[in-house]
Every structure is written in C-alpha cells, then in structure tokens.
C-alpha positions as CSV (number, residue, x, y, z in Angstrom):
1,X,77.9,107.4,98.8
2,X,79.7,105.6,96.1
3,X,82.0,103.6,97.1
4,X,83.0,99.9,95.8
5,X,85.3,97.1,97.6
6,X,85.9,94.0,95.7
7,X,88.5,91.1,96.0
8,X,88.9,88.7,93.0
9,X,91.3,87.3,90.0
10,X,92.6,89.1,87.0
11,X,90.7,88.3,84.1
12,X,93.6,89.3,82.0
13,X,96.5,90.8,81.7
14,X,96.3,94.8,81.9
15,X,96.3,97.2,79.0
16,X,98.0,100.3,79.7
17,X,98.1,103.4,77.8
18,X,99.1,107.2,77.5
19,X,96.5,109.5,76.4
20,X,97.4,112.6,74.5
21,X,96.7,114.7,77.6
22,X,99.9,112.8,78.8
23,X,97.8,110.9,81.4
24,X,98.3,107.2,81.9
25,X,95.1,104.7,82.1
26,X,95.1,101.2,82.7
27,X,92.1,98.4,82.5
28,X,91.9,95.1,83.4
29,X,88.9,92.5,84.1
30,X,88.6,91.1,87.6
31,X,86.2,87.9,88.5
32,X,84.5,87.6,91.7
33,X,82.7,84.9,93.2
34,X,79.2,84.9,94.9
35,X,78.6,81.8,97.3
36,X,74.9,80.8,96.5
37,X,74.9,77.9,99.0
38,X,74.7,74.5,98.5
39,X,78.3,74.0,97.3
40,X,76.9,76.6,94.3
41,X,78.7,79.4,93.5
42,X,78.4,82.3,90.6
43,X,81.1,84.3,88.6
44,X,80.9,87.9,88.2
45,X,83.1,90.0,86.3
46,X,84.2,93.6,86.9
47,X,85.7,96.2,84.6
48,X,88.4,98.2,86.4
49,X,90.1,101.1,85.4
50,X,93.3,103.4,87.1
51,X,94.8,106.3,86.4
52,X,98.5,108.1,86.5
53,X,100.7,106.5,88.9
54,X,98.7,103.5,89.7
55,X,98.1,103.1,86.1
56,X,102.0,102.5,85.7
57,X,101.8,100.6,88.6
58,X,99.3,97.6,87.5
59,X,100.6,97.6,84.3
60,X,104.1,96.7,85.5
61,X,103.1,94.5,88.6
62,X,99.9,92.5,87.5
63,X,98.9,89.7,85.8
64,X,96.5,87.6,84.5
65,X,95.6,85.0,87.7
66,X,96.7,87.3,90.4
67,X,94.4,87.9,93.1
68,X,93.6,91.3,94.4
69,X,91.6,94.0,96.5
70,X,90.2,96.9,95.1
71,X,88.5,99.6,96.4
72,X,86.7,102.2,93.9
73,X,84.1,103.7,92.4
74,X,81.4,103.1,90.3
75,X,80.9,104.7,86.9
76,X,79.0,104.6,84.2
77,X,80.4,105.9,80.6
78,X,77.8,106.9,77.5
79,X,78.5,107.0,73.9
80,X,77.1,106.9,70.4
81,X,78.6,105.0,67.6
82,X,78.9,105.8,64.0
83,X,75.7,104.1,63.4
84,X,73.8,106.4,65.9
85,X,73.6,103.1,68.7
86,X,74.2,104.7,72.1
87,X,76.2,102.1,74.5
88,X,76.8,102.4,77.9
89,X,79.7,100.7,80.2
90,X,80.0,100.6,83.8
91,X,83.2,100.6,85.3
92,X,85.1,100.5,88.9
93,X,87.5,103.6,89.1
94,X,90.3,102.2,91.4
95,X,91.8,104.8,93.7
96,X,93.6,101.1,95.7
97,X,94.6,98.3,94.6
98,X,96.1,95.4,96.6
99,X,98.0,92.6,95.6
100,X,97.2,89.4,97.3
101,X,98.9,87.1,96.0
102,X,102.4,88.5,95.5
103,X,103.9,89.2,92.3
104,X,103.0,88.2,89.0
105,X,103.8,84.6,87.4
106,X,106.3,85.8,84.8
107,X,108.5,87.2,87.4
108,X,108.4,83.8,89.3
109,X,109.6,81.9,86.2
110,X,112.4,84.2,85.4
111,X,113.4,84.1,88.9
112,X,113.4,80.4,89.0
113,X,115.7,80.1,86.3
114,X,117.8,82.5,86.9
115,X,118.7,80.5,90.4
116,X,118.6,77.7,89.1
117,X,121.5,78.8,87.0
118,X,123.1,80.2,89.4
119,X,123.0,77.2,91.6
120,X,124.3,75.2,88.4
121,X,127.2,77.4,88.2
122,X,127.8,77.2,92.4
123,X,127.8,73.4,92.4
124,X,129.9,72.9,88.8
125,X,134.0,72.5,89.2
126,X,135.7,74.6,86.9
127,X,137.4,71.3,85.7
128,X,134.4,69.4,84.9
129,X,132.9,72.2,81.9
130,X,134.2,71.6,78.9
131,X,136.6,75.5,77.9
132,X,134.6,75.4,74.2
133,X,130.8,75.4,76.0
134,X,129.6,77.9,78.4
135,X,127.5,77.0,81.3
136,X,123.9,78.0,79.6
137,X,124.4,75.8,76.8
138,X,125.7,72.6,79.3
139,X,122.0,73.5,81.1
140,X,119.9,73.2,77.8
141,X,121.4,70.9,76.6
C-alpha cells in the first residue's frame, strides 16, 4: 500500500500552472517536524504536488505559513538532463488537502483594513470630514 498522511507548514507559497494538455498542477513545499526527545526536534521537508480541481484550489487558498493535512501518495519521478545526468525526485501526490489553520495571511490583512475602514466611516459625522478629502485619504494621512 502506498499511502502517505502528513500535517505540517507551507514552505512557500504555491506555484500553479496549466499544462498544454489543459490540466492544472500545483506544488508547494510543506515542513514537518520529528520530536527526537529531549526538547530536540528535526525538520523535514516534503514536496507536494495536486492536480485539476485541487490544483485551483491550493493555488487560490494557500499560503506560505499555513498549516495543513495532507494525505497522498508517494512518487518518485526520473529524468535525464542535457548533460546525460539522470535525477530523480520524490514527491507526495495529494488526493486531500486540509487547511488547518484557516485562510491565508493576505486575506486576513485585506480584511482587516477593509473593516477598519469601514468602522472609520461608521463612527465619522458627516460634518466633521472636510467636502475636498475623501475618507481614505483622512485614514492615511
């Protein structure tokens, strides 16, 4: 049976793509950690890749940091460069992935300012802004 479970952080954020065939692919790094004992611990770090409609999915949803589960496959790709060298790279082939620790950090930040503007506006008295400067420009500033 081959069959891989893993829960760990986003090395980075993930690279999507199309293929020619029309097929969508998406990898990303994820780093576990191994508890050694003795307050010693060891990093490992996972290649991951997805395909069609999870592919879209991670692209849009994940990000470097974010925790997640991931259950897979292992697989090994072989292939020889111009200079004859064979190289070989072993991968996890997601058919799940979880997100564990809700959504990514850029959507947090937008989020946050956009309320925060909003709750500027809410509190502000149309007589105290100035007619000549809208509301964004009175929060930069």
């Amino acid at each position: 049976m081959n069959k891989v479970l893993l829960a760990g952080r986003l090395t980075r954020d993930p690279e999507m793509r199309a293929l020619a065939s029309g097929k969508n692919v998406t990898q990303f790094g994820v780093a576990t950690t191994e508890y050694l004992g003795n307050g010693k611990e060891r990093a490992e770090y996972h290649n991951v890749v997805t395909w069609d409609r999870l592919a879209e999915i991670c692209g849009r949803y994940l990000g470097k940091g974010q925790q997640v589960a991931i259950e897979g496959r292992l697989q090994t790709r072989t292939w020889d460069d111009e200079k004859g060298s064979r190289h070989w790279k072993t991968e996890i082939v997601a058919s799940s992935v979880e997100m564990l620790s809700g959504r990514r950090k850029k959507d947090y930040a937008a989020e946050s300012a956009a309320d925060a503007l909003e709750a500027a506006a809410a509190a502000a008295e149309p007589d105290e802004l100035p007619a000549d400067e809208p509301l964004v420009e009175e929060l930069a500033a």
